[in-house]
N, C-alpha and C positions, 0 to 999 in steps of 0.2 A: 216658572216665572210668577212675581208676585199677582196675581188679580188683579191691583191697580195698578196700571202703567205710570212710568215715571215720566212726569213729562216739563221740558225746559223751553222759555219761550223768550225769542228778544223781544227790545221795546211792545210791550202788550199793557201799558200805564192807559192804554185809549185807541180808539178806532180799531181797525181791523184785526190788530194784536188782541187787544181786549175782544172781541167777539169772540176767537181763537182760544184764549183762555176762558172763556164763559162754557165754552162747548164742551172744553174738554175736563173743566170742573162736573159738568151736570152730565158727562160720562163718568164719575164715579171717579178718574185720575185723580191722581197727587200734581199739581202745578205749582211749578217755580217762574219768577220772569224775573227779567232786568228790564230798566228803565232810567233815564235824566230825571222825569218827570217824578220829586219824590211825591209830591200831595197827593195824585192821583193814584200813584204807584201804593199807596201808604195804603188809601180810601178802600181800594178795590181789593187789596188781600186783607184788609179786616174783614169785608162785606162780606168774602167768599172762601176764606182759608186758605188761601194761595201763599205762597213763601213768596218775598219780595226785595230785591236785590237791587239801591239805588247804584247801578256804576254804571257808565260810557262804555261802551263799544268799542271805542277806540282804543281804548287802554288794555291792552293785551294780556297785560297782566292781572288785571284786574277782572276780565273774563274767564281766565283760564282759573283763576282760583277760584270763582264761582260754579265752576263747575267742579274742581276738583273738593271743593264744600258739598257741593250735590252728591257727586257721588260717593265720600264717605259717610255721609248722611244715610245714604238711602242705597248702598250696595253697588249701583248702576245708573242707568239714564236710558231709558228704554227708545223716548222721543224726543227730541230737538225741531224745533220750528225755529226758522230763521226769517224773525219778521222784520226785523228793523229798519227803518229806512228815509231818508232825506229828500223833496226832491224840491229842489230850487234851481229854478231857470233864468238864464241870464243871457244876454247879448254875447256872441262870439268876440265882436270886440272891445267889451267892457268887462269880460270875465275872467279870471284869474288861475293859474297854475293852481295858486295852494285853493280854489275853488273846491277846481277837478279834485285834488287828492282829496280832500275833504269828504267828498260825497261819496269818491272810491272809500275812502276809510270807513265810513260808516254803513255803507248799505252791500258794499263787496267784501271788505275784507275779515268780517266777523262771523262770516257763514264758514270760510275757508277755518277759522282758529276754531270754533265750537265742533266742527266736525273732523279735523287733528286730534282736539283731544278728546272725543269720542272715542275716536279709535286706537289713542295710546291708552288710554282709561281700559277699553276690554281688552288691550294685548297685555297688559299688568296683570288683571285679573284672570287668565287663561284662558279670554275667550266661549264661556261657557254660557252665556246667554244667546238663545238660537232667534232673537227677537228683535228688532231695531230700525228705527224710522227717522229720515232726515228730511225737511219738507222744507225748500227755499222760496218766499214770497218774489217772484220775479216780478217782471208787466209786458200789458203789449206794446211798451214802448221799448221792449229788446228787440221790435222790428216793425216799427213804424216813429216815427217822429214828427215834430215839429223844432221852427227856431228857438237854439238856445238852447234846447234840452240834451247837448252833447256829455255833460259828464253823470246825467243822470243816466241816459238811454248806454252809456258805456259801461254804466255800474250793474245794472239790469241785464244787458247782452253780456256781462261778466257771471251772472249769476244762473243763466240759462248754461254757457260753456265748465262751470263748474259744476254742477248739477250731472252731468253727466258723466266727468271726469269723475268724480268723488264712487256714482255709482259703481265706476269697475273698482277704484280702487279699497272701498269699503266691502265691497264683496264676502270678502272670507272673515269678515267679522260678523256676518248676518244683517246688513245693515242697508236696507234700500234708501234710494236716495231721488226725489222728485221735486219737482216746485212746479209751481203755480202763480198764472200769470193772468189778475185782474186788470179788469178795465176799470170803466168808470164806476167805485165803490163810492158811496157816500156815508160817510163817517159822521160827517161833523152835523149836528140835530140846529145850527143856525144857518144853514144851505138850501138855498129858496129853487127847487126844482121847478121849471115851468113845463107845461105839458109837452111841447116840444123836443126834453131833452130824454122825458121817457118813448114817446114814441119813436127818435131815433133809434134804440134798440131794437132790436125782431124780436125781442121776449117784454119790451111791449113798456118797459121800466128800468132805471137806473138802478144799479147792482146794492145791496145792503152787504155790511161784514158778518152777517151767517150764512151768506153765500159763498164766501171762502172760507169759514169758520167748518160748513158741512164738507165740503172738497176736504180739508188736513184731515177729519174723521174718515173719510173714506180711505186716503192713501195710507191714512195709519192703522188701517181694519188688517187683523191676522194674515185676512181672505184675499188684501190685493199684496200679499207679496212679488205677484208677477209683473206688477206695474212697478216699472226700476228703471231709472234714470230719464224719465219722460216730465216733460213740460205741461200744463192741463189749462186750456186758457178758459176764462170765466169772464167774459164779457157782453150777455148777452147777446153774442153773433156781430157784435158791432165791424169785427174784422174782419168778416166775410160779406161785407155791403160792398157792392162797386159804387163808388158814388164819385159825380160827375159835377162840374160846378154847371149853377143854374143863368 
């Protein structure tokens, strides 16, 4: 295998995706991402030599051919990161069918196509890469909630049961399969943190995206091949607090 891993990233135009793609430029990788977002999308693979791919998620086709551009580009696809994701909350009863698909469309169902054709990509090619990592961005709201957050927390509890599914059946392509489920990440540099919202954490502070950015490095290290089809939460312990109203 080549030296530098190949590595493919959704939405990474900004926040947690962009951190993702930072880490794994300044490991020496070759990175590609998709994004909506073209200006940023534009910005950030001048800034860093990243390949950058403005299309939608949702457009199936237009996925699949991004990848299948990647990998007659570059041989194969060693890593996929499946960051992309929407989360907009809405009242039960003011929220809408084509809502729900919507948010399924974007944040579930693009994990499921990148990692299809992952896997029709190495059964064409014979197979012969003994190396492969599939890393799906979940949250801990696949199993906590609040109101309104139904077609999100469905999309997320969709990508935890995929995650595991994909690990057996990627298997005999060498192809571990995990994600990862933050909490509260702060992204956005105009977000007025008050001390209260760090000390609710046990690690004392509100999460940054090279805290998830270090987790996809790790699951994607040679050395955790054994780590496969497992969930990794990263929330500062937030979800092992009993908390009780005051």
């Amino acid at each position: 295998m080549n030296n530098k891993r190949r590595v493919f990233i959704t939405g990474a135009a900004h926040g947690i995706g962009r951190a993702i793609a930072e880490a794994f430029v300044a490991a020496d990788d070759i990175v590609a991402f998709c994004d909506i977002d073209t200006k940023n999308g534009e910005e950030f693979a001048a800034a860093t030599g990243t390949r950058f791919f403005a299309i939608d998620v949702c457009d199936k086709e237009a996925l699949e051919n991004t990848l299948q551009s990647l990998y007659d580009e570059w041989g194969d696809i060693d890593i996929i990161v499946n960051n992309v994701g929407i989360s907009e909350f809405e009242p039960i009863t003011e929220t809408t069918v084509e809502h729900f698909d919507r948010v399924l469309s974007t944040n579930l169902r693009p994990a499921f196509i990148t990692a299809r054709m992952m896997a029709i990509l190495r059964k064409k090619s014979g197979n012969t890469n003994n190396y492969g990592r599939i890393v799906n961005i979940c949250s801990t709201r696949y199993l906590q909630s609040e109101p309104g957050s139904e077609a999100y927390a469905a999309s997320k509890g969709g990508i935890w049961s995929l995650t595991h599914a994909l690990a057996v059946s990627l298997a005999p392509y060498h192809i571990t399969v995990n994600s990862i489920a933050p909490g509260w990440i702060s992204v956005n540099e105009n977000e007025i943190l008050r001390p209260e919202d760090h000390a609710f954490h046990l690690s004392g502070r509100v999460g940054h995206g090279e805290d998830i950015a270090h987790a996809c490095l790790f699951l994607c290290d040679k050395k955790s091949e054994f780590i496969n089809g497992q969930c990794i939460t990263i929330d500062g312990g937030v979800t092992k607090k009993m908390i009780y109203p005051e």
